[in-house]
N, C-alpha and C positions, 0 to 999 in steps of 0.2 A: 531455588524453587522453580525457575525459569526452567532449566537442564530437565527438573523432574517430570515438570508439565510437558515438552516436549517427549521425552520417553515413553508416558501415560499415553498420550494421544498417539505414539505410533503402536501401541500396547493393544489399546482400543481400536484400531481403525482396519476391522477386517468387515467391510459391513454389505450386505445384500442389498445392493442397486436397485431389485425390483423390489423392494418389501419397505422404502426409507419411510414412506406413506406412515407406514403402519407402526408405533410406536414399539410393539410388543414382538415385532419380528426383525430387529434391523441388521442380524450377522447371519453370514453365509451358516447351512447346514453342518452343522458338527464344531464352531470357530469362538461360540457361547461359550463352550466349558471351561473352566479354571481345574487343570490337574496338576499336583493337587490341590484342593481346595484352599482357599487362603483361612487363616484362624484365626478369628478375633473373639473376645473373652466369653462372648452369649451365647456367640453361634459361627458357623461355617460357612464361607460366602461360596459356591461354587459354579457360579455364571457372570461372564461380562455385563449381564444387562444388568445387575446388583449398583455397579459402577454407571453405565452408561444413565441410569434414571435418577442418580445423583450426582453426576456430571452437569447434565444439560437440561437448560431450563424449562420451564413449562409442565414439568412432569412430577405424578404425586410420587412424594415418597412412601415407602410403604412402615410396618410396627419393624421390619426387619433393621430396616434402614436409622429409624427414632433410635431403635434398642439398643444400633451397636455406640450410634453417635455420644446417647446417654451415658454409655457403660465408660465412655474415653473423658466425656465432661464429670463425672462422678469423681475423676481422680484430682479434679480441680474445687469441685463442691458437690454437694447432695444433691439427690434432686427425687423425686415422685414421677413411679415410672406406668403414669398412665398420659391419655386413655389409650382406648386399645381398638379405636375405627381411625379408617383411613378419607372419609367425606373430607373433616378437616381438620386440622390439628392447632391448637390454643396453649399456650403456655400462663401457668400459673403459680405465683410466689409467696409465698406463706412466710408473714411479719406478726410473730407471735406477740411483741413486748404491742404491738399496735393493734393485732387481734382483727389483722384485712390478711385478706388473701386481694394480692394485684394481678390482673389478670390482662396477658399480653396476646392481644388480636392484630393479627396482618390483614386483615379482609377487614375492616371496621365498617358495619353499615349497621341501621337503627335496628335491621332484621338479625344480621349475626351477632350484633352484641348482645342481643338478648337470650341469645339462643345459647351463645356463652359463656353468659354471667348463670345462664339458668344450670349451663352444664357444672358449674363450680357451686351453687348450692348445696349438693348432699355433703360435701367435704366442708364446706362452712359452717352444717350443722353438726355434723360428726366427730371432727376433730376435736369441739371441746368436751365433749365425752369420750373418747379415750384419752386427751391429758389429763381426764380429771379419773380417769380408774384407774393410770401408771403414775399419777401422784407427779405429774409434772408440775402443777401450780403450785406444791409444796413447795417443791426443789428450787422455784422462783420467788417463794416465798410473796406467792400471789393469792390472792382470795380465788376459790373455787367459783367459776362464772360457765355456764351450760348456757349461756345467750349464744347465736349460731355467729360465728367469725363476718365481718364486713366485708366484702365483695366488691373492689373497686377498679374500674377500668382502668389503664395506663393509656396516658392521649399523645400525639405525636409522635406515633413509632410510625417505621415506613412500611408501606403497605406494598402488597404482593398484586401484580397484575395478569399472572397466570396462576399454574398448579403449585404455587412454590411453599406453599405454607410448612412442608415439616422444615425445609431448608429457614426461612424466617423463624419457628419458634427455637432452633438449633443455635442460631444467630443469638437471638433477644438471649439464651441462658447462657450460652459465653461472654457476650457481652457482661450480663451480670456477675458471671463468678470472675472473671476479671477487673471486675469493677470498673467499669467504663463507664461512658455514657451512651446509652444508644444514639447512631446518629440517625436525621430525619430519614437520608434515602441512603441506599449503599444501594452498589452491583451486585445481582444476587448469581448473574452469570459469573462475576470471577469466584463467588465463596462457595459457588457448587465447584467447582474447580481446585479451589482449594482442597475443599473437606476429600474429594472424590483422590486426588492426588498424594494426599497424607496418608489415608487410610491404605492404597495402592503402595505408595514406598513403605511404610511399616509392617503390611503385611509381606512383602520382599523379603524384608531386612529377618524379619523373623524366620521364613522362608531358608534364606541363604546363610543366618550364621546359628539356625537352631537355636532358638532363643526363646521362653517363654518366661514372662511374669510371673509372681505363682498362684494368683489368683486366676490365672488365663490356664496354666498347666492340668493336662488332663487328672483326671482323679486317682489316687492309686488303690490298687488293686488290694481283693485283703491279705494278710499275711499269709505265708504260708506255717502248717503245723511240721516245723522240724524233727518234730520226737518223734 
């Protein structure tokens, strides 16, 4: 990982000396582009700053960034792939046989949790109306229950002290599908690093030996009529 993180940073490091000020300008004119574009399963990443804004700390991610990270955790476990603003991003865990949705905050203060918990109410209410119209409480051989799901905050997770909240909720759902424990604090400078560097050699590797998944593989085209 060492070798990779070196290469990544000489990879990235074409940057416009007058512009570092400014988050959204940091490479020389024309040095942004990625030709061709790197392919990950959602979407096309085709600029360094893709990279750069989840490299280095302090900086929001954006739905691009949540969509591709979700799409690569998915092949680990499930997950629900909202919401879809960039203010801040909350991660939320759905325990059916216990009937909470737990709900993981980086930012915890009396004001965002409520802000929150408030944002996980429609899905508290909602879900047990569609497991009760796709006959899921059947299948669990549960009594049919349209009470809205419990909403409970998770306490002692580590909290973010800049922009870092999609990098922490990315964090909190590998953690979980790996089944770990979250610890209180981690570096969130080395796991933007990480993630930024993994996604950078995979997308190479794809790159250099033609290689697609086939859920990643583009769509094919429709037959053709031979007669």
């Amino acid at each position: 990982m060492c070798l990779c993180i070196i290469i990544f940073k000489e990879w990235d490091y074409i940057y416009d000396q007058k512009n570092l000020h400014d988050k959204e300008k940091v490479y020389l004119k024309g040095k942004d582009k990625i030709v061709p574009p790197f392919r990950f399963g959602v979407e096309d990443v085709a600029t360094k700053m893709w990279f750069h804004k989840l490299a280095y700390p302090g900086q929001c991610l954006t739905n691009s960034h949540l969509d591709i990270i979700f799409y690569y955790l998915r092949k680990k476990g499930k997950y629900a792939k909202e919401p879809k603003t960039e203010s801040h991003w909350i991660l939320g865990r759905l325990n059916i046989e216990e009937r909470r949705v737990y709900m993981y905050n980086s930012l915890s203060t009396a004001m965002k949790d409520s802000a929150a918990i408030k944002a996980c109410q429609p899905f508290a209410v909602l879900l047990p109306h569609f497991f009760a119209l796709f006959d899921e409480f059947k299948k669990e051989n549960k009594p049919v229950c349209l009470d809205p799901f419990e909403v409970v905050k998770v306490d002692g997770l580590p909290q973010q002290t800049s922009n870092d909240c999609g990098c922490f909720v990315a964090s909190f759902a590998e953690y979980f599908i790996d089944m770990k424990p979250i610890p209180p604090i981690f570096d969130v400078e080395k796991h933007r690093d990480r993630l930024a560097v993994l996604f950078y050699k995979y997308a190479r590797m794809k790159e250099v030996e033609f290689i697609d998944s086939e859920d990643e593989a583009p769509p094919k085209g429709p037959k053709k009529n031979l007669s």
